[in-house]
C-alpha positions as a Markdown table, in Angstrom:
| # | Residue | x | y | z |
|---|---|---|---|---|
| 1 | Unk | 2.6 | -52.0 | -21.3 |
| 2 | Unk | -0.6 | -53.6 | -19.9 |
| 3 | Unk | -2.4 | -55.9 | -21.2 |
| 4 | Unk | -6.0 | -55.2 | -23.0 |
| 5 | Unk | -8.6 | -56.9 | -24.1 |
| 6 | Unk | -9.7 | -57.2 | -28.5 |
| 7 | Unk | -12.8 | -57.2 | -29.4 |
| 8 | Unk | -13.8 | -58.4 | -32.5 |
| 9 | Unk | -16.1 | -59.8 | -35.2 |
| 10 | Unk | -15.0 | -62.7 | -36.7 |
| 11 | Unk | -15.4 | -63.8 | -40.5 |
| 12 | Unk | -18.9 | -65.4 | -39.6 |
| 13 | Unk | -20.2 | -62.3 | -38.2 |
| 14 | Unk | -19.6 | -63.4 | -34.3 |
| 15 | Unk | -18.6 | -61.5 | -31.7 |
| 16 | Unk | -15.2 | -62.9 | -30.0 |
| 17 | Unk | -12.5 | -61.2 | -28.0 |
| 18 | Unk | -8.9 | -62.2 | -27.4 |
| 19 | Unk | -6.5 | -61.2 | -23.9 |
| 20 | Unk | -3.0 | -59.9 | -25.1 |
| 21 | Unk | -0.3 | -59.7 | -22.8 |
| 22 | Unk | 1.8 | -56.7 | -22.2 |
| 23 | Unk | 4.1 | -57.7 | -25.2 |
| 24 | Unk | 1.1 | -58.0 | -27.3 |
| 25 | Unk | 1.0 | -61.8 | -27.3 |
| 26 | Unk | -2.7 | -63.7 | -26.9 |
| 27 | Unk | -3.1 | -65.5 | -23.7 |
| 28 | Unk | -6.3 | -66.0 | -23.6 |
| 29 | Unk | -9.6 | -66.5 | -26.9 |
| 30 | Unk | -13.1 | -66.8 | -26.3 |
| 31 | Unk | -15.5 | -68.7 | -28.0 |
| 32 | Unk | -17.8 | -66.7 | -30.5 |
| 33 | Unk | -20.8 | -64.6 | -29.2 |
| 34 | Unk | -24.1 | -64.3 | -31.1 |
| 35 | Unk | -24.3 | -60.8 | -29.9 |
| 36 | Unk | -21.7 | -58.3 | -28.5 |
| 37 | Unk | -23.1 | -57.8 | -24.9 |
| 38 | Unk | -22.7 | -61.3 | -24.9 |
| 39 | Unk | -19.2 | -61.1 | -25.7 |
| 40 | Unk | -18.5 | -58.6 | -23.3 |
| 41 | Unk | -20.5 | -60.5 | -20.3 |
| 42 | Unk | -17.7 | -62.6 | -21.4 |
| 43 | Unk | -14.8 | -60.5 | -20.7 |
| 44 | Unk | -16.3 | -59.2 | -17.1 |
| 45 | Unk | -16.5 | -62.9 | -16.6 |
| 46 | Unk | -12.6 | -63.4 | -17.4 |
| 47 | Unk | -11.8 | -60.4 | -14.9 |
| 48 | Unk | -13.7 | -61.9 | -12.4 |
| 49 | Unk | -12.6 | -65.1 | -12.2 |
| 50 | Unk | -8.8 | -64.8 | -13.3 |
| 51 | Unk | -7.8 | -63.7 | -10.0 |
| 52 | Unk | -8.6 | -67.5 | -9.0 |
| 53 | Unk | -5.9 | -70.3 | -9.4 |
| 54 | Unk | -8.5 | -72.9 | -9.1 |
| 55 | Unk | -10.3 | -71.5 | -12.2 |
| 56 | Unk | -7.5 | -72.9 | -14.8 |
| 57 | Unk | -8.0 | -76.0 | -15.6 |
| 58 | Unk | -4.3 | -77.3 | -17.4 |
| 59 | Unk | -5.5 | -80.3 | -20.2 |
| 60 | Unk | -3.4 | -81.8 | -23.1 |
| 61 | Unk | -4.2 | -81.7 | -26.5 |
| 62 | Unk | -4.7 | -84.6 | -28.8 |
| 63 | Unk | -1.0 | -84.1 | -29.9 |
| 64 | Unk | -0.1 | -84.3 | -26.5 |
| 65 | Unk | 0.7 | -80.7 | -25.6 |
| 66 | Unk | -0.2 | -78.6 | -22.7 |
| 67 | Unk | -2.9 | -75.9 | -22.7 |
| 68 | Unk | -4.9 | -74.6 | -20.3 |
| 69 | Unk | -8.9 | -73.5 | -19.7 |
| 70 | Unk | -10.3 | -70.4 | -17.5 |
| 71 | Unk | -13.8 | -71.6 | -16.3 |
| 72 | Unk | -16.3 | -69.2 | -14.3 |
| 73 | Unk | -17.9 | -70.3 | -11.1 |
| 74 | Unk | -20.8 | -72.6 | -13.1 |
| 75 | Unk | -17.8 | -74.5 | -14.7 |
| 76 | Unk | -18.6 | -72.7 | -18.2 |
| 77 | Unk | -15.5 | -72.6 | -20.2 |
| 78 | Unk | -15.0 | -68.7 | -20.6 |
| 79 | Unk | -11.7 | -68.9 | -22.5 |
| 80 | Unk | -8.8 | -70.8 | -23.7 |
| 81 | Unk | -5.3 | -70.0 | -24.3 |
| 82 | Unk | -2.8 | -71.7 | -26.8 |
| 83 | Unk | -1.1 | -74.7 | -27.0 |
| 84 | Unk | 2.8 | -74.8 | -25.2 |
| 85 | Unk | 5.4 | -76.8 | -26.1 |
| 86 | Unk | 5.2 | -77.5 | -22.0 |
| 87 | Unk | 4.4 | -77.4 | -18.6 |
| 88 | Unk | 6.2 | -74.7 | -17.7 |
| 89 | Unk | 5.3 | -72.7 | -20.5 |
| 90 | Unk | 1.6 | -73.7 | -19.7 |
| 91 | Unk | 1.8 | -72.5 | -16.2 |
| 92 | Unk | 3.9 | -69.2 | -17.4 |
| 93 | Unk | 0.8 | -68.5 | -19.3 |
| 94 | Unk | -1.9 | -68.8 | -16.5 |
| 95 | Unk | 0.1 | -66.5 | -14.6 |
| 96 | Unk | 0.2 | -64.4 | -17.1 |
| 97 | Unk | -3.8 | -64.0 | -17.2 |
| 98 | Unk | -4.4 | -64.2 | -13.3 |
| 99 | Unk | -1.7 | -60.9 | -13.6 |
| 100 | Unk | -3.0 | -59.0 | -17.2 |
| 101 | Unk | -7.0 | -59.7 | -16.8 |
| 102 | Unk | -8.3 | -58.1 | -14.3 |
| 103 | Unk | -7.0 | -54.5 | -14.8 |
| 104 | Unk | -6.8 | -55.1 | -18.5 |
| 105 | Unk | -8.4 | -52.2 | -20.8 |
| 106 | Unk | -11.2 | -53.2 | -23.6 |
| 107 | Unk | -10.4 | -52.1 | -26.9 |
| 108 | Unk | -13.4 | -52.6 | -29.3 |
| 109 | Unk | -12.4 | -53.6 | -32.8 |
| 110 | Unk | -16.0 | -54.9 | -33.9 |
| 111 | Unk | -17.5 | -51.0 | -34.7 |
């Protein structure tokens, strides 16, 4: 199965959308969108630049483990994934987004 897109209104009324992989596990969460074109400026944004290694950005949380942001060319943060219990987790999990987002399908939830 490919991966896809959700988009969604969250409990305070803002649009977000989350990347799912194939097995249907998130890879990738936005931040929340005043407006749904926004939010789905947002997810062009992800299939443009997940193609592009040097887009990720791999970080630590402040409990020490691994995460990793996707940033567009102006170095906005355009979504983050999870936090890993490692590296190589980490790193399976950007390859994961350069490999589901750019072909991945939008299924809107937020009608």
């Amino acid at each position: 199965m490919a991966g896809k897109f959700e988009l969604y209104k969250d409990k305070g009324g803002e649009f977000r959308f989350r990347l799912k992989a194939g097995n249907g596990e998130n890879i990738l969460a936005s931040e929340g969108y005043k407006d749904k074109s926004s939010a789905e400026n947002g997810i062009a944004s992800v299939k443009k630049n997940a193609g592009d290694k040097a887009r990720f950005e791999v970080k630590d949380s402040t409990s020490g483990k691994p995460y990793f942001v996707l940033k567009a060319a102006n170095h906005q943060i355009i979504g983050q994934s999870q936090m890993y219990d490692n590296a190589a987790s980490c790193a399976n999990g950007v390859e994961s987004v350069m490999k589901n987002a750019p072909d991945a399908a939008v299924d809107d939830q937020s009608a």
